[in-house]
N, C-alpha and C positions, 0 to 999 in steps of 0.2 A: 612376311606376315607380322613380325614383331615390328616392322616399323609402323604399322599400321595401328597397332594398337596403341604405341605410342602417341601417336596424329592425335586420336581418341582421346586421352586421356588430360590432351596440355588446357584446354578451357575447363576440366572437372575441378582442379583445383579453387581456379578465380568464382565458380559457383557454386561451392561447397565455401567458403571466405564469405559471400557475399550473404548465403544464408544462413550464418552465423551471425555474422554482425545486424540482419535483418531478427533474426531470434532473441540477439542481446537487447537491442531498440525496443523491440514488443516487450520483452519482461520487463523492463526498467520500467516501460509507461505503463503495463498493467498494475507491476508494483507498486507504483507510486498510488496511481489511484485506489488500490485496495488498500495502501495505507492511509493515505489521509481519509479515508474512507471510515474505517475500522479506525484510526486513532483520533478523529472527532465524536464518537460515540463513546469512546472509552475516556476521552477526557473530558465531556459532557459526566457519565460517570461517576468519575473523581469527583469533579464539582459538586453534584444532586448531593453524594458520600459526604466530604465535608463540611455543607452545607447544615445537613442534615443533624451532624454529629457535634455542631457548633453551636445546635439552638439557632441559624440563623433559614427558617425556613418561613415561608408565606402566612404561619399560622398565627392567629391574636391570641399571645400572652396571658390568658383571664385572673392568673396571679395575683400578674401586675397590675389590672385593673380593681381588682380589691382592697386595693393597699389603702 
């Protein structure tokens, strides 16, 4: 009986390996796309931020046109 289970048990390995490396593949490419996801919004972000904080925004100066 213990050979038997043995029998059993020698393909668990190579399918427990295989849905590993199938799990590491899915997270990498989920990863990836929730990062460049999230890090074009957030570097969109940044930009509008410095923009902003620069004086360099879409708005007309009336300042400058009183001079």
């Amino acid at each position: 009986m213990v050979a038997g289970v043995e029998a059993d048990n020698i393909g668990r390995p190579q399918v427990f390996g295989a849905g590993v490396s199938l799990g590491m593949f899915a997270g990498i490419v989920i990863g990836s796309v929730v990062t460049l996801w999230v890090g074009e919004a957030a570097l969109e972000l940044v930009h509008r931020t410095f923009e902003r904080l620069g004086g360099r925004h879409d708005q007309v100066n009336f300042e400058l046109l009183l001079q």
